[in-house]
N, C-alpha and C positions, 0 to 999 in steps of 0.2 A: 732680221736680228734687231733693227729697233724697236720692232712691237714688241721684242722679248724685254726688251733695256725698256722700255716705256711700264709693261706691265711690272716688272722687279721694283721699277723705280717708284708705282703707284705704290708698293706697299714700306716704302720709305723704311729704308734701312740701315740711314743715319742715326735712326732713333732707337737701332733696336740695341744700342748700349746700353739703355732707361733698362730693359730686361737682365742687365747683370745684379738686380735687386736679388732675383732670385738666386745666388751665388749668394749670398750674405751669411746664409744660415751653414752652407760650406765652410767656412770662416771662422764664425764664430762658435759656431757647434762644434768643432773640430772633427767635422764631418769628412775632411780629408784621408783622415789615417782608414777610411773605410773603401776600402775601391766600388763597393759598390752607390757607396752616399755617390761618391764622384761621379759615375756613371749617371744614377739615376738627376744626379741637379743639372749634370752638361745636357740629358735628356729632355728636362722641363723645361731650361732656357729657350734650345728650341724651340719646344712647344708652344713658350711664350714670343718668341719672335715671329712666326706663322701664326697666330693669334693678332698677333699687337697689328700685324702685318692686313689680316682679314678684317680689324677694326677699323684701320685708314682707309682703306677700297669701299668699306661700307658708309663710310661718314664722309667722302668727297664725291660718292653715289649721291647723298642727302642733301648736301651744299653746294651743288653744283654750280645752282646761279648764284649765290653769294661769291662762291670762289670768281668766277669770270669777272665780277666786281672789283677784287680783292688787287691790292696793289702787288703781293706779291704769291699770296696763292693761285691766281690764274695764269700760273707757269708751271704749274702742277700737269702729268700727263694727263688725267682726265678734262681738266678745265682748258686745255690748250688743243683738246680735240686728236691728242695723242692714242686715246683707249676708249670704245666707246661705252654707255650704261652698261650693258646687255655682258658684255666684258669683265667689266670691273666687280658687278655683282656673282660672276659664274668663278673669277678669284679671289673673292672674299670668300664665298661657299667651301672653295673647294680646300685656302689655305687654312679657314676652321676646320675644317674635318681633319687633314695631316696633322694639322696642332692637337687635335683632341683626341690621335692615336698614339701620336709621341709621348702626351704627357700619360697617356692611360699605361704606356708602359713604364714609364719609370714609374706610376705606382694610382692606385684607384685614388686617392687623397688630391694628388696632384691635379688628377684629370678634374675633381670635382672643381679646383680651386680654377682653373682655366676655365671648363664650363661657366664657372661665376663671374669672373673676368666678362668673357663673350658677354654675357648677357647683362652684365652691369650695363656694358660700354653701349647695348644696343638701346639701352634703356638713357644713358648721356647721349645719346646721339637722337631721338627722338622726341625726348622731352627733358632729362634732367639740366641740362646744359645751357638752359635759357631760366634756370632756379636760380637766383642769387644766391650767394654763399653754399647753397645744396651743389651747384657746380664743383667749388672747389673741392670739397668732400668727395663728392664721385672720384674726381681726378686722383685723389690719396689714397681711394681705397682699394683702387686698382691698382697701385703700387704694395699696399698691405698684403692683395692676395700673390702678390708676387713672392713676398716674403715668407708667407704662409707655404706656400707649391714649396718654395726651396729647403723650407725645416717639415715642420710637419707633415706636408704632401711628401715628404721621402724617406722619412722616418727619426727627422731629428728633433729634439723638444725644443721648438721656439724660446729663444728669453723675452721676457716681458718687456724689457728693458731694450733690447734690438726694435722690441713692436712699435714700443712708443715714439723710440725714436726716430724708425724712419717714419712714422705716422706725420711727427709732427714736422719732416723734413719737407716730406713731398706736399703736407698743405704749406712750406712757406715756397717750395718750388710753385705752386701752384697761383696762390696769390700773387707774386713774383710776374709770375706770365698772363696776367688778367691787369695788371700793372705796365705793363710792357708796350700791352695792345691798345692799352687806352690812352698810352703817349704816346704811342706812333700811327693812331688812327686817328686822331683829334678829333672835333666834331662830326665825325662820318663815323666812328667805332662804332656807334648800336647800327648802322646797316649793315655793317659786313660782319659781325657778331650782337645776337640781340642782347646777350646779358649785359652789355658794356654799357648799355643805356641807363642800367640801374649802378652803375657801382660810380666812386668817384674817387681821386686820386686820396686825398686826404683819408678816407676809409681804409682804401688797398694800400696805403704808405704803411697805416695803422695795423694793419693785420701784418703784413712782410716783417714788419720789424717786431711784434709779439711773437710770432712763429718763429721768429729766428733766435731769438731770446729762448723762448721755451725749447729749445733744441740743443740750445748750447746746455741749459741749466740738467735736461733731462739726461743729455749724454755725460756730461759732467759726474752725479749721480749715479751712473750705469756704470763708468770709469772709477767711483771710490765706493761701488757694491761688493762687502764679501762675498756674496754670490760670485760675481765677476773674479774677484781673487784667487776663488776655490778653483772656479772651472778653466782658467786659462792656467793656473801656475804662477801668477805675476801680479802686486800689488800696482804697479805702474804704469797702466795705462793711462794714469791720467795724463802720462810725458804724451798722449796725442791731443790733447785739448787745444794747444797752438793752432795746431792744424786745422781743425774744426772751425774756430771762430777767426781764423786767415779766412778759410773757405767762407765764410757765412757772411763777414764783410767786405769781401771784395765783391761777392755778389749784390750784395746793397748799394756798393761804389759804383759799379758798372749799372744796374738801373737805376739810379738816380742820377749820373752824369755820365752817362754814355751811351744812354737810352736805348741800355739793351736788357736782359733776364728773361727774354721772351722763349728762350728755345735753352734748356740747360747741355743738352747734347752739342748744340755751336758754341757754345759759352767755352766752354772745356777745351774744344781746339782752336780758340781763338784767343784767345788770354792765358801766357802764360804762366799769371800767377796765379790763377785759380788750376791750373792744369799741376803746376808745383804743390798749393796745398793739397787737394785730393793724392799725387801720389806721392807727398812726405807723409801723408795723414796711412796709405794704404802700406808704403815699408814699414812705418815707425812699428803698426800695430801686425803685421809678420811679423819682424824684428825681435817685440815682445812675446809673440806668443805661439812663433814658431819651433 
């Protein structure tokens, strides 16, 4: 039973909250009132969790000896001698394939978008992830295909306006956690991550707080779009703005003096005021446009 709780736990499943991106387009597409939108997005989530899942077994296959380094990754089952290579690589295999049947049934679009996922990530995991700045962009755009899988991978028209914004959420999540690691790793970060060798606080202070900026401004915007008016029923979504820029400065609070933003999934159940703005920011906007 523990090699079963050791291999579950390899493919980290704290994380697979980051996957209710794909529910966005549920939401704001008003994809609900369709049982089958509902079907087919609870469907892709899945597929994205058994994905995201097959990504982390493959990238601490890769980082093995970094991780045994690492002050707190080498508590990981692989790195702690919990699961061995030959293992971890044979449930990466096999949860990409369940993922990439699940999402081929909620719909061909979806599966494409997961496909592209996989193979972004294998491609961050073996070379892009050591690119300065090209890093963080991987990391977003693997939240974008999530987006993607939940609208148009199952049949709803993406808004422009949803793209951009979570585009530019997850690069300031992104920066955020490349921020994170290079105050809590100090002069040792480029060992146990080589990108960190190139980036410097003042830079990644610089970018976190542009993305966070350009996120409030773009959602803002998206919030007083007649577009936005037409399709939900309600000029007033801007009443969620509070919420948005609560959420977006307390994140900047907490990495800058509590030298945390490193993992947004801990963030959430550990603070609860960022745990309050996400879910004032999540009734406010049912509220209006249920």
């Amino acid at each position: 039973m523990s090699r079963v709780a050791a291999l579950v736990e390899l493919m980290r499943p704290r994380q697979w909250p980051k996957n209710g991106f794909v529910l966005a387009g549920l939401v704001f597409g008003h994809g609900w009132e369709e049982p089958a939108h509902v079907a087919a997005a609870i469907a892709a989530t899945a597929a994205f969790c058994l994905g995201s899942g097959a990504v982390y077994a493959f990238n601490d296959c890769r980082d093995l000896a970094r991780d045994r380094r690492h002050p707190r990754k080498r508590a990981r089952p692989l790195a702690r001698g919990a699961v061995s290579v030959r293992a971890a690589y044979a449930l990466a295999a096999a949860a990409a394939a369940a993922g990439l049947a699940l999402a081929a049934w909620a719909g061909p679009a979806a599966a494409a978008c997961l496909a592209a996922y996989l193979a972004l990530n294998v491609a961050y995991t073996l070379r892009l992830k050591t690119v300065p700045v090209l890093d963080v962009f991987a990391i977003a755009a693997g939240f974008m295909l999530r987006l993607l899988a939940g609208t148009a991978g199952i049949g709803i028209e993406p808004s422009k306006w949803l793209l951009a914004c979570g585009f530019l959420l997850t690069l300031f999540l992104a920066f955020a956690k490349r921020r994170a690691e290079l105050a809590q790793l100090g002069a040792e970060a480029g060992a146990h991550r080589a990108v960190l060798a190139a980036y410097s606080t003042v830079f990644l202070d610089r970018a976190t707080f542009a993305c966070a900026m350009a996120t409030a401004a773009a959602y803002l915007l998206y919030a007083l779009d007649a577009e936005t008016a037409a399709r939900h029923g309600t000029d007033d979504l801007v009443l969620t703005l509070p919420w948005v820029l609560l959420g977006l400065f307390r994140y900047l609070y907490r990495l800058h003096f509590r030298g945390a933003g490193g993992d947004p999934a801990e963030e959430l159940v550990t603070d609860p005021v960022l745990a309050l703005a996400v879910a004032g920011w999540f009734g406010t906007v049912l509220w209006l446009i249920g």
